[in-house]
N, C-alpha and C positions, 0 to 999 in steps of 0.2 A: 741141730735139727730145729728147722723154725715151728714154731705153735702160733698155729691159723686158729683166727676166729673167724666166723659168719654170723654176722647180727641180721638176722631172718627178718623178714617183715612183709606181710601180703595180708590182704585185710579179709579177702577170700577165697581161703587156700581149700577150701570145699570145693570153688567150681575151677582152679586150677588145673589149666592142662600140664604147663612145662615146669612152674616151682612145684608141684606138689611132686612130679616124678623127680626134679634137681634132686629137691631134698631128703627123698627115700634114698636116694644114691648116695650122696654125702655121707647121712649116717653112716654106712658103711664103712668108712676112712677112717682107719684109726690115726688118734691123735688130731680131729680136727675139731672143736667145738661147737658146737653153733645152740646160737642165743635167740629163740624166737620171742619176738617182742611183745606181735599180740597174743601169743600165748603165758608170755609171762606177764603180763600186763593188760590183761583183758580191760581196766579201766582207765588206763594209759597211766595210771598214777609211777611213773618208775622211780627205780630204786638205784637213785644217785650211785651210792656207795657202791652199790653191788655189781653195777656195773663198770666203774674208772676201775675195781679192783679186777674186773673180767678183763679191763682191757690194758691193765699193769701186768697181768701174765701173760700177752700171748705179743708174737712178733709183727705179723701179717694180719690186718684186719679188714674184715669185707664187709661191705653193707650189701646186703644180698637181695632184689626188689623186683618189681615190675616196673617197666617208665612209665608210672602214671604223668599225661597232660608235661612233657617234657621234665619228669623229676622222681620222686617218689612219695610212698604213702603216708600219711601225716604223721604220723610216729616216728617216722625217718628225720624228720626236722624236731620234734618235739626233742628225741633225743640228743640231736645235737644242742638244740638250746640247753636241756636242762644238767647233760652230763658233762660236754667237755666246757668246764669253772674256769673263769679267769683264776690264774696265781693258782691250776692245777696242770692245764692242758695247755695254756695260752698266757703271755703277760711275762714280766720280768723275773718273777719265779716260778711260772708252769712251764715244768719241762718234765713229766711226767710219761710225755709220748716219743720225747725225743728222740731219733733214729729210728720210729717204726715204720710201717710199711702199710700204708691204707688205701681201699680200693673200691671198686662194687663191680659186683657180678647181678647185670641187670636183661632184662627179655625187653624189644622192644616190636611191636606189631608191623612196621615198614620194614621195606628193605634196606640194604646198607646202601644205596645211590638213592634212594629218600633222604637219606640224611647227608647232605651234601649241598653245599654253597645254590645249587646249581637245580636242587632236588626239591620232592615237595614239601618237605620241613625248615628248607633255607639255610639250615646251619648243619653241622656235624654234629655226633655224641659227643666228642669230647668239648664242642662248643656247651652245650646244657649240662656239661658234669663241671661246669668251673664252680659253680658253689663247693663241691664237695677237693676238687682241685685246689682251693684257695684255702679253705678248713686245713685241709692235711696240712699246708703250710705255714698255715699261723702255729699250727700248733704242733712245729717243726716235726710232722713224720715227710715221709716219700711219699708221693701220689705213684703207685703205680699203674701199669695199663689197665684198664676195667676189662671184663671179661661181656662180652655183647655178644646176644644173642640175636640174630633180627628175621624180621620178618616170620613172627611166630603164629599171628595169624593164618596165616597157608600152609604151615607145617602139619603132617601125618605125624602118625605115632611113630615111624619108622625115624622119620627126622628128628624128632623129639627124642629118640631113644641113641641117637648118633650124636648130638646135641649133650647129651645126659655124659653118656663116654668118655666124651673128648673133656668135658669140665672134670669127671671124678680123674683123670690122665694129667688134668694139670694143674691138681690142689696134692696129687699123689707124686710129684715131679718136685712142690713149694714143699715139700714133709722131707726130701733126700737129704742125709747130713751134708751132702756133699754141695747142696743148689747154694749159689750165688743169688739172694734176692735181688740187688743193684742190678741184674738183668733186664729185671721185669718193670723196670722205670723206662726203660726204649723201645719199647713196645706201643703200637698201636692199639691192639686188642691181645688181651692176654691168651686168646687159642692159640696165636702165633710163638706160642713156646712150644709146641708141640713139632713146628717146624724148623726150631733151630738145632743144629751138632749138640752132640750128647755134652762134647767138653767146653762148650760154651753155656750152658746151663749150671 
């Protein structure tokens, strides 16, 4: 059975529509951890250790955000600078992450033909997630498909609440003894597990 982390991070999850409702849902899951950053870390100072050790126990790891300005909220980067260590995560003896499975489950305010070659963001998601595409690879885990939400802006409660569903349906799918994570590397957008055959999962 894989052990998911979500390393949370919204910088104002007071005036949040869709992570504040994600992440009441989440909770819920048993067996899924989640590590909120500005809560733990209200003066960003973090805790090296306490974290490489959060992310030595668990299989599947998300950075869980808003797209802020094509990316995420500065603690999102802080922590990669400051936790994953050359000669821990990365380098000819960091191999501490090796074979895991990293990802983000992120909301972004356009639609999904906004983000498109062609759209008015000119590139795709997975074009603005190659920082985090390129990380997972130095620091030899899988990138799998991220989990996007879009066009949150014009979302009701109703959408938001079908939205919420379908994610706690496919972090409760990543928990089955039985899931295949290498699934979730061919995927576009991780709700598309939702749509695959039970015995291909």
């Amino acid at each position: 059975m894989a052990r998911v982390l979500i390393n949370f991070a919204h910088p104002a999850l007071e005036k949040s529509r869709v992570h504040a409702q994600l992440l009441r849902a989440i909770k819920t899951i048993p067996g899924i951890t989640i590590n909120d950053l500005y809560e733990q870390y209200p003066d960003l100072d973090i805790n090296i250790a306490r974290e490489q050790t959060l992310l030595e126990q668990h299989d599947i790891i998300f950075m869980q955000h808003p797209f802020y300005w094509y990316s995420a909220p500065a603690i999102v980067k802080q922590w990669i600078d400051l936790v994953l260590e050359h000669g821990w995560a990365y380098g000819h003896t960091g191999k501490a992450l090796q074979g895991k499975y990293f990802s983000n489950i992120i909301s972004a305010g356009g639609a999904e033909n906004a983000y498109q070659p062609d759209g008015h963001h000119g590139h795709t998601i997975h074009d603005f997630l190659l920082p985090f595409i390129q990380t997972a690879k130095l620091c030899n885990m899988h990138y799998a498909a991220p989990y996007v939400i879009y066009g949150v802006h014009r979302e009701d409660i109703s959408d938001i609440k079908e939205e919420t569903q379908k994610l706690v349906q496919v972090l409760e799918r990543l928990r089955r003894p039985e899931f295949d994570p290498g699934v979730i590397t061919g995927l576009s957008n991780l709700s598309q597990l939702l749509q695959l055959p039970a015995q291909t999962q």
